[in-house]
N, C-alpha and C positions, 0 to 999 in steps of 0.2 A: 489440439495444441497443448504442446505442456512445457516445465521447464523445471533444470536441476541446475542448482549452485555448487560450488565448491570455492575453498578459500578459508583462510582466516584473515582476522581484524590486522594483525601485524605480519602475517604472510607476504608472499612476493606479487600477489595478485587474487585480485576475486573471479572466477571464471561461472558463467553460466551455457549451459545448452540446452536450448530450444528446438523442441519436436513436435513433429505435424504440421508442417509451415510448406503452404500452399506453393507450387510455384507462380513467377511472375508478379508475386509483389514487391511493390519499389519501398526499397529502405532508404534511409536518410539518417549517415551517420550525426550529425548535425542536430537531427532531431531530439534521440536519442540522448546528445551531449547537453542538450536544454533541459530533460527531465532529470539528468542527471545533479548538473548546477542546481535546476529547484531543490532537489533533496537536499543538496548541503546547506542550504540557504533558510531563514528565518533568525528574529530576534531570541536569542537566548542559548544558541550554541557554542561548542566550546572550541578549546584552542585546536583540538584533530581535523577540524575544517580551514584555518589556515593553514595545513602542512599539505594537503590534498585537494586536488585541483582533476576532479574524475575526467576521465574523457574511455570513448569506449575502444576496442579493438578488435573489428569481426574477422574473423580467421577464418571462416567456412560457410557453406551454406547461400551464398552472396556471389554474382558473378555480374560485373557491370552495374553494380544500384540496383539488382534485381534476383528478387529469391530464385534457388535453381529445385526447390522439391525436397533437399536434402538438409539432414538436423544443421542448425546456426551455433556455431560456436562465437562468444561475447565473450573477452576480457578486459577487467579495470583494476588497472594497475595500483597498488597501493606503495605511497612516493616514502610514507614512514616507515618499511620496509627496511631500506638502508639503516636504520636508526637500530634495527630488532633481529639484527642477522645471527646474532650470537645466540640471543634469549630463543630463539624460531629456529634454529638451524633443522634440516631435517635429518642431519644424520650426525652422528660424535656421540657425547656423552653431556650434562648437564654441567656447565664450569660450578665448582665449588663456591664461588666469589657473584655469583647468579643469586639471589633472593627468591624461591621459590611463591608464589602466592597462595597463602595457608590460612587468611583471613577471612571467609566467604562473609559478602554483601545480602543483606538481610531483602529479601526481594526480588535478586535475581539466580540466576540457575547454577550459580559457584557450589553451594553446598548438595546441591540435591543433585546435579549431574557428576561431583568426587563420589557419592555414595554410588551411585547407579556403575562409574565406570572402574572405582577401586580405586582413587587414585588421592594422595595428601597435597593433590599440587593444583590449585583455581585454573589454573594459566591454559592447561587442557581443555577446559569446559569453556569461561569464558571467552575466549578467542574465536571459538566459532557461533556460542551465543549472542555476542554482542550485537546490538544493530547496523555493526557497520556489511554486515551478509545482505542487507540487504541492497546494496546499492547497485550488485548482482540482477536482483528481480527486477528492478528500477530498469536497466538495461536489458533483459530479458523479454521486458515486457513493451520494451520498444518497438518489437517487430507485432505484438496485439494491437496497439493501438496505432499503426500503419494501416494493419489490415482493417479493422474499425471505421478509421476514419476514410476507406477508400467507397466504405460499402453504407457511409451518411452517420455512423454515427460518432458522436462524442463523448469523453471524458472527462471530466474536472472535480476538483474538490474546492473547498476554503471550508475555513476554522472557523465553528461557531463557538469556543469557548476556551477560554485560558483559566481554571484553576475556580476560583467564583466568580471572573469576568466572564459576562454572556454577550453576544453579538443581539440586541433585540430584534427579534423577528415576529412579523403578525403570523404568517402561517408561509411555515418554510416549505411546505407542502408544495406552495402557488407560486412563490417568491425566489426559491433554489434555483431553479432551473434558468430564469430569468438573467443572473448577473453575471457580468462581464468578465469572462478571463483577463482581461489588460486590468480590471479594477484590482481584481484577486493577488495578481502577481507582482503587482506596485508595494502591494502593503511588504509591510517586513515581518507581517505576519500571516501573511497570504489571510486578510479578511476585508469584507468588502466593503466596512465603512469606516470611516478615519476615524471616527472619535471611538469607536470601540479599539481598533489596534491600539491607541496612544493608550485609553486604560489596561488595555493586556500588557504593553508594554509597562507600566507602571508595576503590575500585578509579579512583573516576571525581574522586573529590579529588585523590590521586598525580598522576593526570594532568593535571589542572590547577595546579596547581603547578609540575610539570616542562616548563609548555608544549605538554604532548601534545592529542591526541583519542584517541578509544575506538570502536572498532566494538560488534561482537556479534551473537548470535543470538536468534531469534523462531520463535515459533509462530504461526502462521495456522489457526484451524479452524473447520469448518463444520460446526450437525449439523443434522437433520431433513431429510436430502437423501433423495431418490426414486434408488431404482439404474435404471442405464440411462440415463439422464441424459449427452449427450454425442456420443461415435460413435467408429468404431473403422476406418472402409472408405476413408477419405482423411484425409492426412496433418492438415488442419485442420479435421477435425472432431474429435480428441482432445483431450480434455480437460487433457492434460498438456501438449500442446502449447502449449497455449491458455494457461492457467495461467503453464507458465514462462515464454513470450514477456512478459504483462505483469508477472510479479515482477519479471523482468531490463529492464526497461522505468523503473524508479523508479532513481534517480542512488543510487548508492555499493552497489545488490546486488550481492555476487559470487557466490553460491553457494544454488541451491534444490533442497532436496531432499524427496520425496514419500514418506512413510512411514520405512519402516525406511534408503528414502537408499542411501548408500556402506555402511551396514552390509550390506546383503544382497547384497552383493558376497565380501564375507568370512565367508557362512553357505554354508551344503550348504541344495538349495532345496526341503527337510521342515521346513526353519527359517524361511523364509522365504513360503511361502505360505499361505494363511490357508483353513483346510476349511471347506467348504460345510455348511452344515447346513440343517434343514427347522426352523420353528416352523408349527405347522400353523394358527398364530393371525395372524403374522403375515408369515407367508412366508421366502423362502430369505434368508438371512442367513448371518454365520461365525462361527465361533471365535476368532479374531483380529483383529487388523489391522494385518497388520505393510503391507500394501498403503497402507495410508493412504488408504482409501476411494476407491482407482481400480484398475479393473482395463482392459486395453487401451484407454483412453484413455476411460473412461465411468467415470461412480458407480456405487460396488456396495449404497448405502443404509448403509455405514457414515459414520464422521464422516470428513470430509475432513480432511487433519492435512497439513500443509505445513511444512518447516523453511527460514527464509531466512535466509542470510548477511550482513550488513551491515561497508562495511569504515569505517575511520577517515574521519573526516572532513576533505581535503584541507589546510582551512585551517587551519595550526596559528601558533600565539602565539611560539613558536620555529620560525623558516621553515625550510625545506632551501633549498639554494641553486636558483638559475633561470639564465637568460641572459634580459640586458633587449635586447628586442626592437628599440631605439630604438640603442642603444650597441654591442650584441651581446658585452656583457663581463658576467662574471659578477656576480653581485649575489643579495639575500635575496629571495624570493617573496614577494608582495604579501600584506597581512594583511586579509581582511574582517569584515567583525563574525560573529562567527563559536560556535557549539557547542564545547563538549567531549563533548560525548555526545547524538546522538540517535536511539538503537535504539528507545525508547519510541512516539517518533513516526512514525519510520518502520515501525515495526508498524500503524499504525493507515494507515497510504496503503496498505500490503500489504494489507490487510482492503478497502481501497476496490477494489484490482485484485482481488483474487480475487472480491467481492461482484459487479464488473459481466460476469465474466467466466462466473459462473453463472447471473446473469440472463438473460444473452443465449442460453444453451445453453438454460435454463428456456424460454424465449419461441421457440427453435427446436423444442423439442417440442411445447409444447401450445398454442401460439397467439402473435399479439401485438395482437391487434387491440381487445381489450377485457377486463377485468378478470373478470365474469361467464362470459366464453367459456371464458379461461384454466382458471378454477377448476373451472369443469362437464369440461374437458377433465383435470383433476388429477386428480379425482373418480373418473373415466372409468377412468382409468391405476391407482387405486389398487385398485378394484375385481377390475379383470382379472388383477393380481400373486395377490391376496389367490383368486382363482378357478383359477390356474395352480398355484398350494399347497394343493389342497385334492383 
């Protein structure tokens, strides 16, 4: 299973299409328009989320609530659009009285993508770099986490950290997997204890006030996963591989880490790996999980636990300085309507990449070709675990 976007930020529409999609599984427009809303949603965004109100539009692929075999076409429509018909036109000439964007943002892809394409004009580059592409995958990856949840397992994310607010954790290792989606999706910062939101909330006022943005950290987890799940005999069949390629794939991630992370670099490796144990009910399992549910680039049937870094957001209210690309004299970086903070939602497009990224591993084990096969192949696999423990 995979997926291609298309679209810009101030385009007519973000379109995505989805390949390798099994037939016979049930979609739910609905659902899709829930992960959607999550994305727009957290403390500290900006004014482009009241103009836009996502909902999705599947045009193909889809016949009666149920996949027919054939690629899904996903459109969401962008409502500011009408605002940008002139600046976006795809076809004329650029109006004279139009303000080209010549200031590139110190941070993000405006200077470095004018150089790479030839061009004196931001408005090219950013428009498709922007985060709002992603709200594409977000809906893309609706029909992953369909199929996921039909074959037991789950997805969720929450923010362990806004900026220097941390969420305290004894060991998220133990503790991740445990919390409540209704607790997570209450917060206004999708986190799962109150007195931490209200100080990230605090953390993320300062900053707007002073001009700034806020990065932070997140959690990604998966649980009801099958071990073995993956591969380990070439380099992109790992799981890790795979995984970090799409975290690192969503604009402004710096840093992913798989279980215990950069800590188990700084243990002796008795601290570090997780013992094998037998349940004779329901097979070999561990004691831990400081692996974070991968072991040589495969699931071990713990919960999958991912930490992503997310760094500030480019545009800030008080620019850093640029060189304008038209004058070549120093000057303030261009202002977009822009966030103070959104780790919230970039949690939930991290939950889209990991979700499509287990499907597709899902659908290289036990089939793609119909939903029925799939599950009698689950079936198959869960059996023969459950008879190798015994």
């Amino acid at each position: 299973m995979r997926y291609m976007t298309a679209g810009e930020s101030h385009g007519p529409a973000l379109t995505a299409i989805v390949d390798g999609v099994p037939a016979g599984l049930k979609i739910s427009e609905d659902q899709i328009n829930s992960d959607l809303a999550r994305r727009q949603a957290g403390y500290g965004r900006g004014g482009r989320q009241r103009i836009e109100t996502d909902k999705v539009s599947i045009t193909s692929g889809v016949r009666f609530g149920r996949t027919m075999g054939s690629p899904i076409a996903l459109v969401v429509a962008n409502r500011d659009w009408q605002n940008w018909t002139d600046r976006m036109a795809v076809f004329g000439d650029l109006p004279n009285d139009l303000v080209r964007e010549v200031a590139p943002r110190p941070g993000h892809a405006d200077l470095v993508g004018s150089l790479k394409t030839d061009t004196n004009d931001c408005r090219n580059i950013l428009e498709r770099a922007s985060a709002r592409e992603t709200a594409a995958r977000v809906a893309a990856a609706g029909i992953a986490r369909e199929l996921l949840a039909d074959l037991g397992v789950e997805v969720f994310s929450y923010v362990a950290s806004i900026g220097s607010t941390t969420l305290e954790e004894d060991d998220p290792m133990l503790t991740a997997p445990d919390y409540k989606p209704l607790d997570i999706e209450l917060s206004d910062l999708r986190c799962p204890d109150e007195a931490a939101t209200e100080a990230m909330k605090a953390e993320i006022d300062r900053a707007r006030e002073a001009g700034e943005s806020l990065g932070g950290t997140f959690r990604v987890v998966a649980t009801g996963l099958l071990p073995g799940v993956g591969g380990y005999a070439t380099a992109d069949e790992r799981l890790t591989s795979r995984l970090g390629a799409a975290l690192f794939s969503i604009p402004a991630i710096k840093g992913v880490e798989f279980g215990l992370g950069f800590q188990a670099a700084q243990r002796v490796g008795s601290l570090v790996h997780d013992p094998i144990v037998l349940d004779r009910k329901t097979g070999f399992t561990r004691a831990s999980n400081n692996a974070g549910g991968l072991e040589g680039g495969m699931t071990t049937g713990m919960p999958l636990i991912v930490t992503v870094a997310m760094k500030p957001i480019p545009t800030l209210m008080t620019p850093l300085p640029t060189v304008n690309l038209d004058t070549l004299e120093v000057e303030e970086a261009s202002r977009e309507r822009s966030d103070v903070c959104a780790v919230p939602a970039c949690a939930v497009v991290a939950e889209a990449e990991v979700a499509m990224v287990l499907a597709d591993a899902y659908l290289e084990k036990f089939g793609h070709d119909n939903m029925g096969d799939i599950k009698a192949a689950v079936k198959n696999y869960r059996q023969r675990l459950r008879t190798m423990s015994r």
